[in-house]
C-alpha positions in Angstrom: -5.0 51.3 -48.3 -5.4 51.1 -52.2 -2.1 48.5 -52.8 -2.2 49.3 -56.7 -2.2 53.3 -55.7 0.7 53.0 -53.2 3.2 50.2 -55.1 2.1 52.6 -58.3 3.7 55.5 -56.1 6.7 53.1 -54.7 7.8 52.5 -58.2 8.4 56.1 -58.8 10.6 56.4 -56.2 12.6 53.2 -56.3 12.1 51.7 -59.4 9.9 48.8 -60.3 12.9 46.0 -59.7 12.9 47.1 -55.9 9.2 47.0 -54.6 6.8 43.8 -54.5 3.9 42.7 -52.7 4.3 39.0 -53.9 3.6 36.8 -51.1 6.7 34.3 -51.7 9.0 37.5 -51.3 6.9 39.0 -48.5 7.1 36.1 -46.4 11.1 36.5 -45.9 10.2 39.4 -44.1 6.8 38.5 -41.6 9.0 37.0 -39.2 12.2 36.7 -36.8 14.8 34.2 -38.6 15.7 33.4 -35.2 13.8 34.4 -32.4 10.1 32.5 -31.6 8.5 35.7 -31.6 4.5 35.5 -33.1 5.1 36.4 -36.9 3.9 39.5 -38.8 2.6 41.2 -41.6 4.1 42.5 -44.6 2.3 43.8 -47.0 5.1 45.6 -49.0 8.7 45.3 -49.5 10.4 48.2 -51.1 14.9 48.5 -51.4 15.5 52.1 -51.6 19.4 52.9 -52.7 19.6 56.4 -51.4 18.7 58.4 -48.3 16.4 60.7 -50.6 14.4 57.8 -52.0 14.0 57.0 -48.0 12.5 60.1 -47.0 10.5 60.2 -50.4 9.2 56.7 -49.3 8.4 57.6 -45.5 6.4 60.8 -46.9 4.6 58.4 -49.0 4.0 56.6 -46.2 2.5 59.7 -44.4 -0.1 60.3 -46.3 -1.2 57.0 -47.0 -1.1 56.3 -42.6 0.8 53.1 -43.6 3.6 51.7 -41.5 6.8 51.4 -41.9 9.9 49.1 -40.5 13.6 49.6 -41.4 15.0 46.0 -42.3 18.6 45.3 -42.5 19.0 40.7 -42.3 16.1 39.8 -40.1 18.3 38.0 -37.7 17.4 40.2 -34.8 16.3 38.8 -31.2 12.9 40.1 -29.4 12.1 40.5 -33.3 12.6 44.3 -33.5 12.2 44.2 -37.2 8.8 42.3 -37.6 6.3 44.1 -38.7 3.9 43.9 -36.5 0.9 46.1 -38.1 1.5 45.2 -41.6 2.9 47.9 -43.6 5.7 48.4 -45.8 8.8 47.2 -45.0 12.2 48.9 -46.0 15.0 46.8 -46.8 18.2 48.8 -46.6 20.5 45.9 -47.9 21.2 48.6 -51.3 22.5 51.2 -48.7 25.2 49.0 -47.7 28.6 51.2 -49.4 31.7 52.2 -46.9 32.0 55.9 -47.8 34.9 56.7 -46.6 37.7 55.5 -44.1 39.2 58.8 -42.0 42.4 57.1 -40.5 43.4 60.0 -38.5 40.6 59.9 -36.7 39.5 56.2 -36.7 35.9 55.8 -37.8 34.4 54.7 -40.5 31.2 56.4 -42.2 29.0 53.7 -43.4 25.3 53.5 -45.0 22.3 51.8 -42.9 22.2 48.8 -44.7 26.2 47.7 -44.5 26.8 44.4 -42.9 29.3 43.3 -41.2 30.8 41.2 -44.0 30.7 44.4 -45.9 32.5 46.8 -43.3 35.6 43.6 -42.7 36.0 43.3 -46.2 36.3 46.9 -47.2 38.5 47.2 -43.6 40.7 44.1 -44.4 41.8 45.4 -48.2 41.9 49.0 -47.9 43.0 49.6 -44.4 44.5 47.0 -42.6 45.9 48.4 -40.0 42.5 49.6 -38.4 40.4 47.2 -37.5 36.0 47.4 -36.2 34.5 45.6 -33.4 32.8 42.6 -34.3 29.5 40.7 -32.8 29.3 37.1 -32.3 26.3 37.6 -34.5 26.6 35.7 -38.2 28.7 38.1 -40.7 25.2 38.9 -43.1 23.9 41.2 -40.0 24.2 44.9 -40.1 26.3 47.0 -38.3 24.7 49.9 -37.6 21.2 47.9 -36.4 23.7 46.2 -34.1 25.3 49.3 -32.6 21.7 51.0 -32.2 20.3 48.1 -29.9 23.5 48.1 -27.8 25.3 45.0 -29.0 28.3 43.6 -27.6 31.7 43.7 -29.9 35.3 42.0 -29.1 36.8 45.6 -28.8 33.8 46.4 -25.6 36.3 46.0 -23.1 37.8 49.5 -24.9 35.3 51.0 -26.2 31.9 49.9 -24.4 28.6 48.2 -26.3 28.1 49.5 -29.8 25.7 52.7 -28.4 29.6 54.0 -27.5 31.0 53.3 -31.1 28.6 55.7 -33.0 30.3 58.5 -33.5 27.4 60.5 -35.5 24.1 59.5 -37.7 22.2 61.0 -40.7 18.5 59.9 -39.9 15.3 60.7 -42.0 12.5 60.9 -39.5 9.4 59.9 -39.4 8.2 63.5 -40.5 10.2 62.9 -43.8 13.1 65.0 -42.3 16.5 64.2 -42.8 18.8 65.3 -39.6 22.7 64.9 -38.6 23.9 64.1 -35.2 26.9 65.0 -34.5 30.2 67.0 -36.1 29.1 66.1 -39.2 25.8 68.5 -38.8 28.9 71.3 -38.8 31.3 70.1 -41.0 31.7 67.3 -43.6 34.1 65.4 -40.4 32.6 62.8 -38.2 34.8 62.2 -35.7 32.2 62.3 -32.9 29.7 63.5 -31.1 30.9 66.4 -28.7 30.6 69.2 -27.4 26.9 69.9 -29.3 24.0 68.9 -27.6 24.2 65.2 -27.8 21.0 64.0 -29.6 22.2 60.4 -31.1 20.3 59.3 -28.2 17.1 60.0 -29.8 18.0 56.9 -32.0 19.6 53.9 -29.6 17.7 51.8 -28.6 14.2 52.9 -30.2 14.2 49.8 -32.0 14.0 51.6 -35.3 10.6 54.1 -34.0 12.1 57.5 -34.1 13.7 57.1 -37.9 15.8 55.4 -40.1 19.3 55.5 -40.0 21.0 56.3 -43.6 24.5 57.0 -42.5 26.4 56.6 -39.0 30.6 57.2 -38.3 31.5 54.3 -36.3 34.8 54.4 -34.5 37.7 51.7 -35.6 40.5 50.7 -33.9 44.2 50.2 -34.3 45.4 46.8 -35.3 48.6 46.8 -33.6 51.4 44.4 -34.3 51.8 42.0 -30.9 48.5 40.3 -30.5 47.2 37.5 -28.1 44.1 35.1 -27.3 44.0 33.3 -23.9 41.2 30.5 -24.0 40.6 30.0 -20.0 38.7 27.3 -18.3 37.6 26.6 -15.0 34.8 24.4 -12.6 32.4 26.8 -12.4 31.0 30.6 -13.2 31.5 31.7 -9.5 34.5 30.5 -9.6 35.8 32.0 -12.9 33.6 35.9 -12.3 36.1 36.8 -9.7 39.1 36.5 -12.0 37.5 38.2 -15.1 36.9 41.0 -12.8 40.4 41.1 -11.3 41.3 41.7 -15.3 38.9 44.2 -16.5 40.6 46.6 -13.5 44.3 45.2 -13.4 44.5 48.5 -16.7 45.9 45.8 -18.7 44.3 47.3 -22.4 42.7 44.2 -22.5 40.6 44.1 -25.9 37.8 41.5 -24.7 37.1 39.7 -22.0 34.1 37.4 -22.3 32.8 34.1 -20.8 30.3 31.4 -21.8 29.4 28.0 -19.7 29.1 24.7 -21.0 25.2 25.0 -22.6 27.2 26.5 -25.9 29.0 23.3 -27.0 24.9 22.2 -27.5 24.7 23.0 -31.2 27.9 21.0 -32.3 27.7 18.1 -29.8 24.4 16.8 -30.9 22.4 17.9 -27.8 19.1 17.4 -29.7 19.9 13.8 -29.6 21.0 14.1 -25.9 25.0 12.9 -26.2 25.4 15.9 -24.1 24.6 15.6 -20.7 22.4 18.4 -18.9 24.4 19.6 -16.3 28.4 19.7 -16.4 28.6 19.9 -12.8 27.1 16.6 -11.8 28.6 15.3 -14.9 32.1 16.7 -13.6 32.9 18.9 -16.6 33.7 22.5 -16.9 31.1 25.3 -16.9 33.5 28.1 -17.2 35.3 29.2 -20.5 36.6 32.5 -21.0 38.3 34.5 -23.8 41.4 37.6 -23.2 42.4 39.0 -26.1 45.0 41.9 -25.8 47.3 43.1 -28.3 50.3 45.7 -27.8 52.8 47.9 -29.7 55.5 46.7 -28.5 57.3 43.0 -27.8 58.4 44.4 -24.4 54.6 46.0 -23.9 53.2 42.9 -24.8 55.5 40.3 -22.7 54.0 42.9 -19.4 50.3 42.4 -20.7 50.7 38.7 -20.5 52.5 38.3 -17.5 50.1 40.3 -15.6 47.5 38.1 -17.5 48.9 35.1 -16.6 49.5 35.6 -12.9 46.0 36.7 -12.2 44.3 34.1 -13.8 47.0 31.8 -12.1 46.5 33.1 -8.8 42.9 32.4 -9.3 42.9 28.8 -10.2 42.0 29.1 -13.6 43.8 26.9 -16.3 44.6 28.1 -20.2 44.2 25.5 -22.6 47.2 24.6 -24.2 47.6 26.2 -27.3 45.3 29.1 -26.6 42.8 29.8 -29.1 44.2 28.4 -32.5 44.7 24.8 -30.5 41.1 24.6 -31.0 40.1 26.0 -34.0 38.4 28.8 -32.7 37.9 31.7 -35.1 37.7 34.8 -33.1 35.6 36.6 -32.5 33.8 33.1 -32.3 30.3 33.0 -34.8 28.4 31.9 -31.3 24.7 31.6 -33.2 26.9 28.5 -34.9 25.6 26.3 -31.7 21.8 27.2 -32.4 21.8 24.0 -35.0 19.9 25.1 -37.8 19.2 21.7 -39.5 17.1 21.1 -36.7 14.9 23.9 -37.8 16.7 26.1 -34.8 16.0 28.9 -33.2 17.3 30.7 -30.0 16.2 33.4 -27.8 17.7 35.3 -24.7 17.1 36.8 -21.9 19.9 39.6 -22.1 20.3 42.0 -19.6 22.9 45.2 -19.2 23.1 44.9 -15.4 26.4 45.5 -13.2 29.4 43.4 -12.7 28.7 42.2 -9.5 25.5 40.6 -10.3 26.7 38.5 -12.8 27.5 34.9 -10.4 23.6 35.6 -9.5 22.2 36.1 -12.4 23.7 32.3 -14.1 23.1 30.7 -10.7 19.3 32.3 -11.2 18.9 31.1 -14.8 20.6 27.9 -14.6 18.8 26.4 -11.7 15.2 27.2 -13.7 16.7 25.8 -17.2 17.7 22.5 -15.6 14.7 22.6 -13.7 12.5 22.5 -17.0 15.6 19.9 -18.6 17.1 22.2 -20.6 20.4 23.4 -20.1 21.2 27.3 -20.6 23.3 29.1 -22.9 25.2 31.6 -20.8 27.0 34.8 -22.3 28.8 37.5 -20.4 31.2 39.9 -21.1 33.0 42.8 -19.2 32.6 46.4 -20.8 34.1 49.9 -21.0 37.1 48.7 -18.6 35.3 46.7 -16.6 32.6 49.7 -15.6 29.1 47.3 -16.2 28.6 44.3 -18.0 26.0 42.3 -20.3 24.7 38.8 -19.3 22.3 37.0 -20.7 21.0 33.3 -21.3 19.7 31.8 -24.3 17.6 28.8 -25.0 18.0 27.1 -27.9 14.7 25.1 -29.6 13.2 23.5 -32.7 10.9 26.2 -34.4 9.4 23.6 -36.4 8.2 21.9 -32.8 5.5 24.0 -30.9 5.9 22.2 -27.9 9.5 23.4 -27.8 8.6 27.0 -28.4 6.0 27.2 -25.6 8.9 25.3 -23.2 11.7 28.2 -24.5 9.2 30.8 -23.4 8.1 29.5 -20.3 11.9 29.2 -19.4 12.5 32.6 -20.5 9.6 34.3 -18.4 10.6 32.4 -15.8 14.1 33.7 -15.7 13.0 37.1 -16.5 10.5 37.3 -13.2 13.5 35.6 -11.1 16.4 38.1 -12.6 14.4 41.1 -12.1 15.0 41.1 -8.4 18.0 41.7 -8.6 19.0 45.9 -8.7 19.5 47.4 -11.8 18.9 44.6 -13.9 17.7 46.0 -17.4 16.4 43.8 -20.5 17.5 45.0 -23.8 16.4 43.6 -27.4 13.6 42.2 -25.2 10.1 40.5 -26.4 7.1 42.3 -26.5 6.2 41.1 -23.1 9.0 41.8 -21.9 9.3 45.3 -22.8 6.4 46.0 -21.0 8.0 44.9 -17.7 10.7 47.3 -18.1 8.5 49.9 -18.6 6.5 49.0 -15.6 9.7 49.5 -13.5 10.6 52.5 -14.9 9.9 55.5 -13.5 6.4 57.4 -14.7 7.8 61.0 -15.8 10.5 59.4 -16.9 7.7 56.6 -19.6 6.0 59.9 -20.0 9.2 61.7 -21.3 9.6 58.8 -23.7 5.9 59.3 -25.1 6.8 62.5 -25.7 9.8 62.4 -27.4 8.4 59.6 -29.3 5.2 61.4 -30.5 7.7 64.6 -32.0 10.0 62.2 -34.0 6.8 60.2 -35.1 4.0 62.3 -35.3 2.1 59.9 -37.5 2.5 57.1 -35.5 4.5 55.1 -38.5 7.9 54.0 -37.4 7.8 50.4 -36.7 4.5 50.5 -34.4 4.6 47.8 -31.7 8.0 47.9 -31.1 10.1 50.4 -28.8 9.3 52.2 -25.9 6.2 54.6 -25.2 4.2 52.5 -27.9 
């Protein structure tokens, strides 16, 4: 590649302000903020502002044979946005406008690069009756990266991970093309993505390999007036399962319904000096805490919700903490990465799986038992989706990336609860490491890898969208 020739060509498009290939600006984007993934190569950074400037820059990249790696923040697990064979990387952080609010139908038509900040902001002055699903993730990530990999808002128990929330996408591909899924390839409405041939799935959960997303409808909600956030606690995980389940079918419109265990108070407590001890059992403190959050029309709508709330967590011997969720200054949807401790050089990494809701007791009992086993204790997520239907669990272990030794004990850990998990039926990974990825596609059925390959190899015929990352690599 002749660097001069190509940022030459990049400054055409973009502008000279928005490329570089100077190695103090490069190296914000060679690596994971968060995960301990092995770090990349960048050799150029380039902020287009339109969608034409990003098909102008991914022809460009076509003829030169150079990668390339949509970039939103960089605080993405299983580092889906390292750039792992060099290349330029395109920051969408300048495609980050709300274009328009349609509150008869509820979505919201966004840019690729708009965070989450962005989207609440824009939400919270112009419309605020309607409100978006939000990620436990920090507030500077992007929206649409998180609804592509199947993350997890605090509306899923309505409306299922963020795959379900896209109503429609404008993607350039790695041809240079520029599609619509969706209404809006009909019409100038994107209220969703029926009855057409349903192709959004081309995009979720490629990890950026088929294209780049410029535009995508996401679906809002209503804010409605009578609203309410139970804080639950109880001994243990299979103990507290039962009664999350019990809610996710009582048809109560529950909003969210999560649960973490004791390894998330970690970050706060001081764990790195070891005031915490490493497991809450022996040490006789809780290991379940859950969150309900329901909201209702009416007072009379909402006094039903929470006495059906209450008597089934009642009945299964699970406490509320006084005060519910303001008691203890909780900001919901809680900002969960909080407990990673940064000024310890911190990082964190999961194990995450979409499995089903019956699996979840085994899958903590499986990943706590190895984390104490190697001394650490686990931080354990759950939460109940699309009425209760499937679920996500996950664990993550939380370590100094400034210590090696740490690292190499995080993925040990990891591995270890990946091989054990993997037993049980229909567990899949998802924003998962490199060598982890290739254990799911070992499972996976061969027509259905080679189907992949194929699809993959039309949308990327040049073999530049994020290599390493995705399936059918």
């Amino acid at each position: 590649m002749n660097s001069n020739e190509v940022i030459s060509e990049l400054v055409n498009i973009v502008g000279e302000q928005f490329v570089s290939d100077k190695p103090e600006e490069l190296f914000l984007y060679h690596y994971d903020f968060v995960t301990a993934e092995p770090e990349g190569k960048c050799d150029i950074v380039i902020m287009p502002n339109t969608a034409e400037e990003v098909q102008d820059i991914v022809k460009l990249a076509i003829k030169h044979k150079i990668p390339v790696i949509p970039w939103v923040s960089g605080i993405n697990f299983g580092s889906t946005a390292t750039p792992r064979k060099g290349g330029i990387v395109v920051d969408l952080r300048r495609l980050n406008r709300v274009i328009e609010v349609n509150e008869d139908d509820m979505y919201a038509l966004i840019e690729g690069g708009t965070t989450w900040a962005d989207l609440q902001r824009y939400i919270g002055k112009h419309h605020p009756d309607l409100m978006a699903g939000i990620t436990f993730s920090p507030p500077g990530t992007g929206v649409v990266p998180s609804c592509l990999c199947y993350g997890m808002f605090d509306l899923g128990m309505l409306g299922g991970t963020g795959a379900e929330f896209i109503n429609g996408l404008e993607v350039v591909l790695g041809s240079g093309e520029l599609v619509k899924i969706g209404s809006c390839s009909l019409s100038d409405c994107w209220y969703g993505r029926q009855p057409l041939p349903d192709l959004a799935g081309l995009f979720i959960g490629w990890e950026g390999s088929t294209g780049i997303v410029t535009k995508a409808a996401i679906k809002l909600w209503p804010k409605l007036p009578f609203r309410k956030t139970y804080t639950l606690m109880g001994k243990s995980i299979d103990i507290g399962i039962p009664v999350l389940l019990k809610l996710s079918k009582a048809g109560l419109g529950i909003c969210d319904l999560f649960v973490f265990n004791y390894g998330w108070v970690q970050g706060g407590a001081g764990a790195y000096e070891k005031k915490v001890p490493l497991d809450p059992l022996k040490a006789n403190l809780p290991d379940f805490i859950a969150g309900v959050t329901t909201q209702a029309y009416t007072e009379k709508q909402h006094e039903a919700q929470c006495e059906a709330i209450e008597t089934i967590y009642k009945e299964g011997g699970i406490m509320e903490l006084p005060g519910g969720a303001d008691a203890y200054n909780l900001n919901l949807p809680i900002q969960g990465w909080g407990a990673w401790n940064f000024s310890r050089g911190g990082g964190g990494q999961w194990i995450g799986s979409y499995c089903s809701t019956r699996d979840i007791t085994k899958y903590y009992e499986f990943a706590r038992n190895i984390s104490l086993k190697h001394g650490h204790t686990p931080q354990f997520y759950s939460r109940l989706l699309f009425g209760g239907h499937y679920c996500v669990a996950r664990v993550n272990i939380n370590f100094n990336k400034d210590d090696p030794k740490e690292i190499e004990s995080a993925r040990k850990i990891l591995k270890e609860i990946h091989e054990e998990v993997t037993s049980l039926d229909g567990v899949v990974m998802y924003k998962a490491p490199e060598w982890a990825h290739k254990v799911n596609e070992e499972k996976t059925l061969p027509a259905t890898v080679e189907l992949i390959k194929k699809i993959k190899n039309l949308l990327d015929p040049n073999k530049i969208m994020n290599p390493g990352h995705g399936w059918g690599d």
